[in-house]
N, C-alpha and C positions, 0 to 999 in steps of 0.2 A: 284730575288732581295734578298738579303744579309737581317735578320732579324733585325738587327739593321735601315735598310733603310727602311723597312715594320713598323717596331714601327713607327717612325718617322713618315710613312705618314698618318697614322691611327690616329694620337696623332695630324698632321694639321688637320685632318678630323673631329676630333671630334668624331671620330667612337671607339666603342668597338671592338677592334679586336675577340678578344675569344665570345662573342657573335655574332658576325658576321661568324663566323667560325661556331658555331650551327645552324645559322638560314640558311648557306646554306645545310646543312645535310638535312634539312626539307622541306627549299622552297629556291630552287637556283634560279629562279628568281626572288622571294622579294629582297632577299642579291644581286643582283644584280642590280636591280634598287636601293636599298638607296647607296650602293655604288656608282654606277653613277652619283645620283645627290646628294652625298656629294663634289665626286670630281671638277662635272663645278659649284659648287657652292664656292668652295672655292679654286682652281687653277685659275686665271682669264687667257682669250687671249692675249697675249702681242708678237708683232711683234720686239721688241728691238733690239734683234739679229739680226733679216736680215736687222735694218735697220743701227747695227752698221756696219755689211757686204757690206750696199751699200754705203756706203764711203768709203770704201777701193778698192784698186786698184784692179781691176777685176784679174790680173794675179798674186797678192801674197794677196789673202785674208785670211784674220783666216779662218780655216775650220768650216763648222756650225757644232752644235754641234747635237745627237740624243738622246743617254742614255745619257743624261746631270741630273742627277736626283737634285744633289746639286742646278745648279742655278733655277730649274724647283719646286725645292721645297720652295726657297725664292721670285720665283717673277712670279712663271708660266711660260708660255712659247709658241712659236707657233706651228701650228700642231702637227709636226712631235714629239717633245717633249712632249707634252700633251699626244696625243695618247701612244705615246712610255711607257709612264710611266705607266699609266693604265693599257695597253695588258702584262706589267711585271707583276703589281698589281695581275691582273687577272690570270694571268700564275700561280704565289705564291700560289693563294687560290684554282687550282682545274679545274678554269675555261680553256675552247680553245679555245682564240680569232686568228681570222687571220688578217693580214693587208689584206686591197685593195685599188689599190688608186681609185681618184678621182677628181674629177678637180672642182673650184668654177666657178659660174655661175652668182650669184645677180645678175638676174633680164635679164640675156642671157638666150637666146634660146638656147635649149637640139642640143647638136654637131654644137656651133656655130662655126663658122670657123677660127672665131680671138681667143677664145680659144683653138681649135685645134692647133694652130702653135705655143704654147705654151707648154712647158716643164711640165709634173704633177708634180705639185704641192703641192699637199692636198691627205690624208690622214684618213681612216674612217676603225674601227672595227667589224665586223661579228663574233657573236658569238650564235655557239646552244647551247639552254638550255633545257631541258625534247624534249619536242617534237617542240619546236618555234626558230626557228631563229631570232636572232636580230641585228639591227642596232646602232652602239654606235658612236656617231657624236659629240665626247666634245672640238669641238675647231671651232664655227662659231660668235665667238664674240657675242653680243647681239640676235644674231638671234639660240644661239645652243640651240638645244631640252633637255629638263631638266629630258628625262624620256629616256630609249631603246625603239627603236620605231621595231616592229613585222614586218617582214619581209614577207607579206604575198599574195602580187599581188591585192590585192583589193585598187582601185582610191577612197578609203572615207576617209574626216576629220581624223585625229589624234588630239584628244585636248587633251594637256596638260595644265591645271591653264586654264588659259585665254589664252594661244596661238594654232589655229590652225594649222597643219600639213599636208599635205600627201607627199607622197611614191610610188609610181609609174613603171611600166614599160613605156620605150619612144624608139624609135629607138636604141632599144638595150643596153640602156641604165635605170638604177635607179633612178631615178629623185624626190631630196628633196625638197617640197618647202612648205612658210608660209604666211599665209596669212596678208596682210601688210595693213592698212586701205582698208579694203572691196575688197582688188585684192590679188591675186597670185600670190608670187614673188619667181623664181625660186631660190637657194639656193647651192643645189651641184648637180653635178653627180659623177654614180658610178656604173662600169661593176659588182662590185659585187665577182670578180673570186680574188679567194688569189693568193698575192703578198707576195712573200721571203723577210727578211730582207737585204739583198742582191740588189733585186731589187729598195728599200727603201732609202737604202743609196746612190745609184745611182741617185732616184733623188734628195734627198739630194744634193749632189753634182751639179748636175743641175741648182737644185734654185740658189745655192751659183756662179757659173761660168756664166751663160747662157747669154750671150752679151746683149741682146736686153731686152728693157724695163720691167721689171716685177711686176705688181699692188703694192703685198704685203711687197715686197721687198725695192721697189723704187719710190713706189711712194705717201704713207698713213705711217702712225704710229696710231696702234690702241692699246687702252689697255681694257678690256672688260670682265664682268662678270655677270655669272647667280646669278637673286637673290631670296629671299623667294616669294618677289611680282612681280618680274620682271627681269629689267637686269641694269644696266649701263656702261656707256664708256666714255674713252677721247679719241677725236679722230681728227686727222688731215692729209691731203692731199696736194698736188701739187698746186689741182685749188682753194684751199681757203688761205688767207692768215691767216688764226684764226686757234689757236685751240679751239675746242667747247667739254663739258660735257653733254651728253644725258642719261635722266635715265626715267625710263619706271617703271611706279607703277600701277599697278592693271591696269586701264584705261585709265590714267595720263600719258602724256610725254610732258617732259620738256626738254630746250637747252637751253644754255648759252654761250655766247662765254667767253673766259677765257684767260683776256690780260695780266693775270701778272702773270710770270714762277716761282715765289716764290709760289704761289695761287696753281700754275698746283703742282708741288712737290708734297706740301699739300693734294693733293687729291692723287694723287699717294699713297699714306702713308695712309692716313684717311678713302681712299673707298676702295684700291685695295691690302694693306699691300707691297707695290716696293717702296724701299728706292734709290732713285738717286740724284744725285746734282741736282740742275737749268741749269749749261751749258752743261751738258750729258744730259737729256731730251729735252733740248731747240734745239742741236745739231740732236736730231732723228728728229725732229719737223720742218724740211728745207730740202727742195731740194739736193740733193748732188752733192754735184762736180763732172761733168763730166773730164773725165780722158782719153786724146785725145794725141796719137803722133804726137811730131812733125815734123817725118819723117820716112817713111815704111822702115822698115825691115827685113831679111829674120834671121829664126836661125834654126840650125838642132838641134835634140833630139840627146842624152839627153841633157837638157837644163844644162850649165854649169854656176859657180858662174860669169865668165866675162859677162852671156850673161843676167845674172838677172840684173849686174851692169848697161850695157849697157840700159836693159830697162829703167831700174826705171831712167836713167838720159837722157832717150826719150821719158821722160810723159809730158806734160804739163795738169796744174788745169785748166778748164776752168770754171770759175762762171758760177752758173744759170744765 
């Protein structure tokens, strides 16, 4: 990361950079936990992107984006961008984070099968510090951990504030989860083994092409941050026809459903700092047009400009 890109994100952060620079000389894991939980505290989760991607036509989409730092630094971003930016962060200052992916779970059994036939997704940090390994997990929406969780094979609590934790070995698996009114709700997995950015962008590419239904993609718009007392979100889905505001204070959680998109904006802007219009938000905030031909075709590679024309004028919109 380019010095100028590094002011800037220290300067969102609120952080001192040049003291941040001494206190890792001395203790690289303090400097690494305030850095982390300045970051999910003030980059929120926002799915915008794939859900501008799943209105577009699966065969000419905008490419999603990864080192996107510009739009990641005015409105956050999901996974892969969150992540992305941080193991740069981290890279600048010293640190060696690896990717690995990992696949989301809420509330799936560890290698469940309907996630298995799914494209990875998600995207989680491993980084050693003196003698500890850690987990840096800053993109689970309300539910992400606001501290590096230790990477250490023992099945006990991790409390963070008010939120319990653990971490786990499971059928070969890492398995994150928090505890949700008095139950266990699983959260992520994660082999744990570093992934290239290479392999990264790959599935990148995945999420953005892969034909068949995808949760985050296609079928929710979440926007979502850690806070001093807790977290909050705006969030909406397929199976609800509302969008609703949930905010988690100490003990306290509260919902609301929220019918008017001048209102949502507002909060956009007022809770989360993401400036959009009403008909762009209201737009991620709906089902997408399925995009069906309306008659089979064959075409050989490489694909040529007659044979894009040809598609795009054998799409049919089909409403939800």
């Amino acid at each position: 990361m380019v010095s100028n890109s590094l002011n800037a994100y220290f300067a969102k952060l609120e952080l001192n950079y040049q003291e941040l620079l001494e206190l890792i000389k001395t203790d690289p894991h303090e400097a690494l936990k305030r850095l982390y939980y300045a970051h999910v505290t003030h980059f929120p989760y926002n799915n915008i992107e794939l859900r501008e991607s799943s209105s577009q036509h699966p065969v000419h989409r905008q490419p999603l984006t990864f080192f996107n730092s510009p739009r990641m630094m005015k409105a956050g971003g999901y996974c892969f961008q969150s992540t992305a930016l941080l193991y740069s962060v981290l890279t600048s200052l010293g640190y060696a984070p690896v990717f690995c992916e990992a696949r989301i779970l809420m509330g799936s059994p560890v290698n469940d099968a309907a996630i298995l036939k799914l494209p990875v997704t998600h995207v989680v940090l491993k980084v050693a510090v003196d003698d500890m390994v850690l987990l840096l997990e800053p993109s689970l929406g309300m539910q992400t951990p606001r501290y590096p969780i230790q990477i250490d094979g023992i099945n006990e609590p991790i409390i963070q504030y008010k939120d319990d934790f653990r971490f786990y070995q499971e059928q070969g698996q890492y398995v994150l989860e928090k505890k949700m009114k008095g139950r266990w709700l699983t959260l992520m997995q994660t082999d744990l083994q570093q992934a290239s950015i290479e392999v990264m962008a790959m599935n990148l590419s995945r999420l953005q092409w892969f034909p068949g239904p995808i949760g985050i993609r296609d079928e929710k718009t979440m926007v979502a941050l850690v806070t001093d007392r807790g977290s909050k979100a705006l969030f909406w889905d397929i199976h609800s026809s509302s969008l609703r505001y949930w905010l988690q204070e100490d003990d306290t959680f509260t919902s609301r459903v929220i019918s008017d998109w001048d209102e949502a904006v507002a909060l956009l802007w007022t809770e989360f700092k993401i400036a959009s219009s009403k008909l762009h938000f209201e737009s991620c905030c709906r089902q997408a047009c399925k995009h069906r031909p309306i008659r089979r075709w064959e075409i050989e590679l490489p694909i040529t400009s007659s044979d894009w024309n040809e598609m795009r004028s054998n799409v049919a919109f089909q409403a939800p």
